[in-house]
Wavefront OBJ file of the C-alpha trace (Angstrom):
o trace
v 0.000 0.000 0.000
v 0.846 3.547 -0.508
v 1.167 5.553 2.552
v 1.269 9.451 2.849
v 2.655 11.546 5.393
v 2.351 15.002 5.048
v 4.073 17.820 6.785
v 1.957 19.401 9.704
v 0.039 22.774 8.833
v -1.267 23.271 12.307
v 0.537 26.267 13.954
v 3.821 25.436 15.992
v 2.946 21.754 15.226
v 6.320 20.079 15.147
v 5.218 15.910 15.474
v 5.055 14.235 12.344
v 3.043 10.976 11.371
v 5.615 8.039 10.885
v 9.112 8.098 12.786
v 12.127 7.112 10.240
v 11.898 3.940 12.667
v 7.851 3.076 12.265
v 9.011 3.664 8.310
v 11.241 0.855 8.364
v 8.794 -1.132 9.936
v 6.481 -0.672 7.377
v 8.953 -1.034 4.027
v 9.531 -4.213 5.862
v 5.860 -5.118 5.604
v 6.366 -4.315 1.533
v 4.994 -0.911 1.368
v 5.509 2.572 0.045
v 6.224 5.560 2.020
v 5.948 9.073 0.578
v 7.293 11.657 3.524
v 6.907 15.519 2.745
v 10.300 16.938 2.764
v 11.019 18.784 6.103
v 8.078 16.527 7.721
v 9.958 15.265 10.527
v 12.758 18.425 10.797
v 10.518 20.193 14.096
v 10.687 16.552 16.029
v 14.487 16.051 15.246
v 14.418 13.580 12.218
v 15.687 14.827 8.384
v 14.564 13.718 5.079
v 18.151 11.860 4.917
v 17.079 9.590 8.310
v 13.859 9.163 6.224
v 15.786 7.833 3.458
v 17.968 5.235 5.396
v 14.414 4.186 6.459
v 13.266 3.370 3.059
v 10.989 6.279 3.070
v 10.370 8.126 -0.617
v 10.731 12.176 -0.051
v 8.244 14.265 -2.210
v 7.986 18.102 -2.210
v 4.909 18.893 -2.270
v 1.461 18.703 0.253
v -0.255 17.121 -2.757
v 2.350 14.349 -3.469
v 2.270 13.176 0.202
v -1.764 13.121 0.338
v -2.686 11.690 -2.589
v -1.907 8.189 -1.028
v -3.873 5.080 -0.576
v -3.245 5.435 3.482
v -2.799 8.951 4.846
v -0.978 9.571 8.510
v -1.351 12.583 10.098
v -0.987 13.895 14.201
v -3.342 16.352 13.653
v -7.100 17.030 12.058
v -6.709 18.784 8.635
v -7.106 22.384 8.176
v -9.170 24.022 5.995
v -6.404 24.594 3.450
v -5.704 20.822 3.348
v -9.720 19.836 2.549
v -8.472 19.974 -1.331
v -6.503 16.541 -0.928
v -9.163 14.937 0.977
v -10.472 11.890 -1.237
v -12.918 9.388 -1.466
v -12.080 6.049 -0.814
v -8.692 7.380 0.474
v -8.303 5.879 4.244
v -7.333 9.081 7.021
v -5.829 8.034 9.893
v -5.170 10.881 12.928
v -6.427 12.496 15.815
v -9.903 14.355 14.809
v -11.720 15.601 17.976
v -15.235 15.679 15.349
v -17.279 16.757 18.392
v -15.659 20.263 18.366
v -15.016 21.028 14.290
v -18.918 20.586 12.500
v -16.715 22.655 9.089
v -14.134 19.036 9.275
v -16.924 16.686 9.515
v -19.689 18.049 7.205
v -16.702 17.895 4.522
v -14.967 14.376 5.718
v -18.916 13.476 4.770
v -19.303 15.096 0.957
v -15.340 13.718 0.062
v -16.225 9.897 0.689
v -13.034 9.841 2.985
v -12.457 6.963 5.415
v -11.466 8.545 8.682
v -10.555 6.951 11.811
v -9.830 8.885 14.751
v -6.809 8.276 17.011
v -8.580 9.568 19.921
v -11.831 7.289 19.870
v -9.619 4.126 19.217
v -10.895 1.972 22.001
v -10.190 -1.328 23.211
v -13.172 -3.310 23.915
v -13.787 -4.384 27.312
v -11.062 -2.709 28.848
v -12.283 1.131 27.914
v -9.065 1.930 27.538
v -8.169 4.352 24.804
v -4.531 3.866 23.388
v -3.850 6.166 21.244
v -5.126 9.131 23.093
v -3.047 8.046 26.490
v 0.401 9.014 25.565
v -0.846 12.615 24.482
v -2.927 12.591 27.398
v 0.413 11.708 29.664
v 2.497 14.617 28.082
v -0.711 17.327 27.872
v -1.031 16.664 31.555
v 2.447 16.991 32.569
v 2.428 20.021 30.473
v -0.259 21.665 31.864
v 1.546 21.840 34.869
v 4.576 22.950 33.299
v 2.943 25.553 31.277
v 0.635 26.912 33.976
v 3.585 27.530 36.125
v 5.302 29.258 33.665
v 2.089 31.757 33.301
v 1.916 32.520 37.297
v 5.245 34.459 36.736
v 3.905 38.401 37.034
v 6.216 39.393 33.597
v 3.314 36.539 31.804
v 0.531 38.419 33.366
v 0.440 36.274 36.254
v -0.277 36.402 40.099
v 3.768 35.953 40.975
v 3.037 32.366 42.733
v 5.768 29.589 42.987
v 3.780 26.678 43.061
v 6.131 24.952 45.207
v 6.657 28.058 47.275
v 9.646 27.943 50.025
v 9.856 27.876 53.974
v 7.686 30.653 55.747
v 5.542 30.744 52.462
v 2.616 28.167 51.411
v 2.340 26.913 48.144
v 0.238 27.934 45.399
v -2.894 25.863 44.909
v -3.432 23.282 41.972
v -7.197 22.360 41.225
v -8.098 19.728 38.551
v -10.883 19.042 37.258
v -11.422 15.211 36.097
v -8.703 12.349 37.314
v -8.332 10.092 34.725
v -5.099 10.142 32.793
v -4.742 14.055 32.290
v -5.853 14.753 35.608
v -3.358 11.784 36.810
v -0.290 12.973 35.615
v -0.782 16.961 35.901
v -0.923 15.928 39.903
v 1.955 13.829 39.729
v 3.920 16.970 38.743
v 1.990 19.381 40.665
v 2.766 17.075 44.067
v 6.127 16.714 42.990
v 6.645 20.302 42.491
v 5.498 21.023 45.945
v 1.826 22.917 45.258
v -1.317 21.955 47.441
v -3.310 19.451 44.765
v -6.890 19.510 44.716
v -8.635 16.867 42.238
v -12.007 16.643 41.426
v -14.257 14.134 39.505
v -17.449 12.133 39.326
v -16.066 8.814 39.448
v -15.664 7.526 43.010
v -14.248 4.319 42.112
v -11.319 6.459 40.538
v -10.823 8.599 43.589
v -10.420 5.584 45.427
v -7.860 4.558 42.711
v -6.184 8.228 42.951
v -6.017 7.746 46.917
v -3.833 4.560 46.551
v -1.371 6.609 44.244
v -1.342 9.968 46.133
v -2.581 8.861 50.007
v -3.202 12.468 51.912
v -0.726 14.421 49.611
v -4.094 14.830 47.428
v -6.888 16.224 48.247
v -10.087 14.103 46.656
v -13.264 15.562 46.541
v -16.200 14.886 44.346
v -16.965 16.955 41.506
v -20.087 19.193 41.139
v -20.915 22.208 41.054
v -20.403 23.918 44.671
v -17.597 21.856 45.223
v -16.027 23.244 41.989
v -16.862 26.594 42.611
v -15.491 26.307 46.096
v -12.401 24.886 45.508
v -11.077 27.629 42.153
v -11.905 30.581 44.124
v -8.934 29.775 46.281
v -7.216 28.249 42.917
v -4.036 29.845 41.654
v -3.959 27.309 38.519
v -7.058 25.759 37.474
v -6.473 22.385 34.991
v -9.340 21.420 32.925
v -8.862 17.789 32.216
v -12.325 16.209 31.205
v -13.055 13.754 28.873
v -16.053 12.010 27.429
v -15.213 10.041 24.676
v -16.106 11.713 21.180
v -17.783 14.085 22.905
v -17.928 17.732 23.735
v -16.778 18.256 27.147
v -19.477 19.835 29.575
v -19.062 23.481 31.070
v -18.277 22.743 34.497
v -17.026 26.210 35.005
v -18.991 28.895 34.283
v -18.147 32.482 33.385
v -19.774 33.604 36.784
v -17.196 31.249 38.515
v -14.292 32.643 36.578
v -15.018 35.895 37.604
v -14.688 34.190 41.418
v -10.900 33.794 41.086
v -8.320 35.712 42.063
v -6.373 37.988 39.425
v -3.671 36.848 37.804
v -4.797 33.255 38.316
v -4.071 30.837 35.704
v -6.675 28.450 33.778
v -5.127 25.528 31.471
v -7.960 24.111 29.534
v -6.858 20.681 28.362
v -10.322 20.035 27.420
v -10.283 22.248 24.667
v -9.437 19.820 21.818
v -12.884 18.788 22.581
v -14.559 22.240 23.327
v -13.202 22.709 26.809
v -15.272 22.704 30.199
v -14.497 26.287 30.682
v -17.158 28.622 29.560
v -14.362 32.091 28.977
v -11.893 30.011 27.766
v -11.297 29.910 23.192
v -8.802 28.439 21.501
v -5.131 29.768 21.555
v -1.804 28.995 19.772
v 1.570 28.118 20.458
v 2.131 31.404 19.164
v -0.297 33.312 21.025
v -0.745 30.923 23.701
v -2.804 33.189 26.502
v -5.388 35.719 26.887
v -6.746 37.468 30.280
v -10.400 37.608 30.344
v -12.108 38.612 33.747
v -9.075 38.932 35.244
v -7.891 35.575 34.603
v -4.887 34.429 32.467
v -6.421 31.879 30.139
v -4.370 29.338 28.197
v -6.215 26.867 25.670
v -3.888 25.892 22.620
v -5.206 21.897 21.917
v -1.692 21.009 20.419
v 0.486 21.052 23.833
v 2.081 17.812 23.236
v 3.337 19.666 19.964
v 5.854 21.445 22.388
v 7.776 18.690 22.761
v 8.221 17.169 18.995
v 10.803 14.544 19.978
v 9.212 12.933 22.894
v 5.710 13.623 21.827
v 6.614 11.843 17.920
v 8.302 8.816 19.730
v 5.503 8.031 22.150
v 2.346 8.699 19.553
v 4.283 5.903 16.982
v 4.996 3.511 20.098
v 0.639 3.001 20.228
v -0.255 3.942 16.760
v 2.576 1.762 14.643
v 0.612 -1.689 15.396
v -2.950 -0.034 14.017
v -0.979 1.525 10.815
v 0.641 -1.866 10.160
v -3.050 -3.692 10.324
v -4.128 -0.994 8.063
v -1.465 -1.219 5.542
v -1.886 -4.419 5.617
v -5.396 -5.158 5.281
v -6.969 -1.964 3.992
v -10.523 -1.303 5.549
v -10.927 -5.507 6.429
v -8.500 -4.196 9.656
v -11.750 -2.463 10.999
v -13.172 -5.883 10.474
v -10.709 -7.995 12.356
v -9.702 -5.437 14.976
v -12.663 -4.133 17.324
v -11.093 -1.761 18.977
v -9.657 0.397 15.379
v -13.281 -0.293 14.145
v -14.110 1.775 17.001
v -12.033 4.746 15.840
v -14.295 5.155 12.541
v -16.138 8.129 12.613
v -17.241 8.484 8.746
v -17.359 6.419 6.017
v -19.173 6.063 2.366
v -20.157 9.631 3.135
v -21.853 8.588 6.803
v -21.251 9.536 10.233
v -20.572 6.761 11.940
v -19.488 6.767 15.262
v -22.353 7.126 17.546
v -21.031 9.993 19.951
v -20.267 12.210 17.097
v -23.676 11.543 15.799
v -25.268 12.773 18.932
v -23.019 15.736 18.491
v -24.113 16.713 14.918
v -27.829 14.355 14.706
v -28.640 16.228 11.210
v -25.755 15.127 9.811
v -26.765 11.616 10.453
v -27.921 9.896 7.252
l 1 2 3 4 5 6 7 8 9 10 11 12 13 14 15 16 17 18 19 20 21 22 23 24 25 26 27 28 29 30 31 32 33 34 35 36 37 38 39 40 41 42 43 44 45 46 47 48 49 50 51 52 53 54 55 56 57 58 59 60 61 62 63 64 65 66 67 68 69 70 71 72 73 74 75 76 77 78 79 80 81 82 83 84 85 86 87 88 89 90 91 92 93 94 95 96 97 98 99 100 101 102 103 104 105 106 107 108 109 110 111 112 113 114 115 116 117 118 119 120 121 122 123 124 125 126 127 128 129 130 131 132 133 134 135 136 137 138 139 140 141 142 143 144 145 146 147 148 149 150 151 152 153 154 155 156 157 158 159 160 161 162 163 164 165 166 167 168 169 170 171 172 173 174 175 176 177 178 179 180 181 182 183 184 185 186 187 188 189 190 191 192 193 194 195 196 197 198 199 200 201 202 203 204 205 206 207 208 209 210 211 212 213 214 215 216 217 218 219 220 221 222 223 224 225 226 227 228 229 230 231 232 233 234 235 236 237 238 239 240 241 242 243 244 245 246 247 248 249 250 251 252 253 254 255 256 257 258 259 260 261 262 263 264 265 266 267 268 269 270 271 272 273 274 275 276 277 278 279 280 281 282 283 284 285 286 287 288 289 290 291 292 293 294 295 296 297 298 299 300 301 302 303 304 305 306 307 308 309 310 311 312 313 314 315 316 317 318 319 320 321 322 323 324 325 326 327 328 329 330 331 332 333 334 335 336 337 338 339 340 341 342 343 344 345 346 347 348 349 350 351 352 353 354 355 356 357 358 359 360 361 362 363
C-alpha cells in the first residue's frame, strides 16, 4: 500500500506521522512511504534519516496526500480539505465533536477517517492512542501553567512549590483520569497543594492509593467546583467524554470568582473545553486574560515537545498503521477496537457519539 505523510500545517505543530523507525517497519511489511520533505525536521528527524528508512521524499502537500493510506498527528485544516479523497483511508487524531466545518466535509469527500482519539479497546475502555498525548498534555499543563503565574506573563507571581515561611500555590483539577493523573503527579512533585475533582468515586479511590493524603479528593459538582477555584491559583481542565464535547463545568460567573492573575489551562479544549471564557489559543499566542484571569487553551500542547511527543504517539499507533497497511478497511473488520475509531465512512457519520453531536448530519 501507498502511505502518505504530510508535513503538519497546524501552527507550531512540530510531530510528524511516521518516525524514520515506524518507516522501516512498514517497508519491511512491503509498502511505500511518501514523507513531505522537512516533515519530521521540528521533532528532530531529516529527510536523509527518512531515506535510510526506506521512506520516498516528495515536495509537495499534494504528493504526500494523494496516497492510498494517509498519517497525520493532527485534524486537517481548511487549506488541506483539497486533498481529501474518497475512498482514500485518514488516519489521525480528529476531535469531530468540536469542528462541524471538518466533519460536514470528511462526509461530501467519501473519505475513510478513523480517529486516534476514539480508538478503544473493547472491554477494557481503555483508549490507546489518546493516552500518551494525554500523559504529556497533563504533565504540560503543569509545566505551562507555572510558567504563566510568573507576574512578567501576566500572572499572580506564585511559585507553586513556594519555600519555607511561604505556602504553596494551589493546583485544582478538574477530572482524574489520565490528564488529571499525571498533571498531579507533577503538581505534588513540584510542591503545590493538589486539589482533584471528579465524578467517578471508584477512581478517587484509585487516585487515593497513588497519592494517600498528599491529594486532596473531593467529588466533583458544582459547589464543590466553585469552592475549591476561588482559592485556585492554577485551574487544569482535564475532562473527557469520549467523542464528545466536554461539559461546562465552570462557568463564566465562577471565573469571575478567582483571584487575578490566576491561571486556567484548559486541556479540554481539543474537545470544546469545560471552561465557559476560555477559546482556543496557539503556540504562538498561547494566553489571553479575560475577567481577570490568564487563560491558556492551545489543543496542540504535546506539539511542544516534537521529539518525545513523535516517539511516544508511533509507540501506540505503529501496530494499528501496520493492520491498516496491511489489510486496507478488512482491519476495521478484524480489529474491534480500530473499528471503534471510525467516525465516517461512504459519506456517513458513523461513530455514535459524534452523531449525537451533529444528529442532522446523520444519514
Amino acid at each position: 500500500m501507498e502511505i502518505g505523510v504530510p508535513r503538519e500545517l497546524k501552527d507550531q505543530e512540530f510531530r510528524v506521522g511516521l518516525s524514520p523507525s515506524s518507516v522501516r517497519v512498514l517497508r519491511e511489511n512491503g509498502h511505500a512511504i511518501f514523507v513531505q520533505s522537512q516533515a519530521g525536521s521540528g521533532a528532530g528527524f531529516t529527510d536523509e534519516d527518512y531515506q535510510e528508512a526506506g521512506a520516498e521524499i516528495v515536495y509537495t502537500q499534494e504528493a504526500a496526500w494523494n496516497r492510498e493510506l494517509v498519517i497525520k498527528v493532527k485534524e486537517p485544516l481548511t487549506k488541506e480539505y483539497k486533498y481529501l479523497q474518497k475512498g482514500q483511508i485518514l488516519f489521525t487524531y480528529l476531535h469531530l465533536a468540536a469542528d462541524r466545518s471538518l466533519t460536514e466535509h470528511l462526509i461530501d469527500c467519501g473519505t475513510c477517517a478513523i480517529a486516534y482519539e476514539t480508538v478503544e479497546q473493547t472491554g477494557a475502555n481503555k483508549l490507546p492512542l489518546l493516552s500518551p498525548m494525554s500523559i504529556i498534555a497533563g504533565r504540560l499543563a503543569v509545566q505551562f501553567g507555572a510558567r504563566f503565574l510568573e507576574r512578567q506573563q501576566g500572572g499572580r507571581g506564585v511559585l507553586l512549590g513556594g519555600v519555607p515561611g511561604v505556602k504553596p500555590g494551589k493546583v485544582v483539577i478538574l477530572g482524574g483520569g489520565v490528564v488529571g493523573t499525571e498533571a498531579a503527579k507533577i503538581a505534588v512533585g513540584m510542591g503545590a497543594a493538589v486539589q482533584i475533582l471528579d465524578v467517578n468515586v471508584e477512581r478517587l479511590s484509585y487516585l487515593e492509593t497513588s497519592f494517600g493524603s498528599r491529594v486532596e479528593l473531593l467529588y466533583s459538582n458544582s459547589a464543590h467546583i466553585q469552592t475549591a477555584i476561588k482559592e485556585a491559583d492554577l485551574l487544569i481542565g482535564a475532562v473527557l467524554v469520549p467523542g464528545r464535547r466536554a461539559p461546562i463545568l465552570v462557568s463564566r460567573e465562577f471565573v469571575q470568582q478567582m483571584r487575578p492573575g490566576s491561571v486556567i489551562v484548559d486541556v479540554a479544549v481539543d474537545q470544546g473545553g469545560c471552561v465557559e471564557t476560555l477559546h482556543v489559543t496557539s503556540h504562538t499566542n498561547p494566553v489571553y486574560i479575560e475577567e481577570g484571569v490568564v487563560h491558556y487553551g492551545v489543543p496542540n500542547m504535546p506539539g511542544a515537545v516534537p521529539w518525545t511527543a513523535t516517539q511516544a504517539l508511533n509507540n501506540s499507533t505503529l501496530p494499528y498503521v501496520v493492520q491498516l497497511a496491511n489489510l486496507g478497511i478488512k482491519a476495521l473488520e478484524v480489529n474491534p477496537a480500530l473499528a471503534k475509531g471510525l467516525n465516517v465512512q461512504n459519506h456517513r457519520l458513523v461513530h455514535p457519539a459524534v452523531q449525537e453531536v451533529f444528529p442532522d448530519l446523520v444519514n
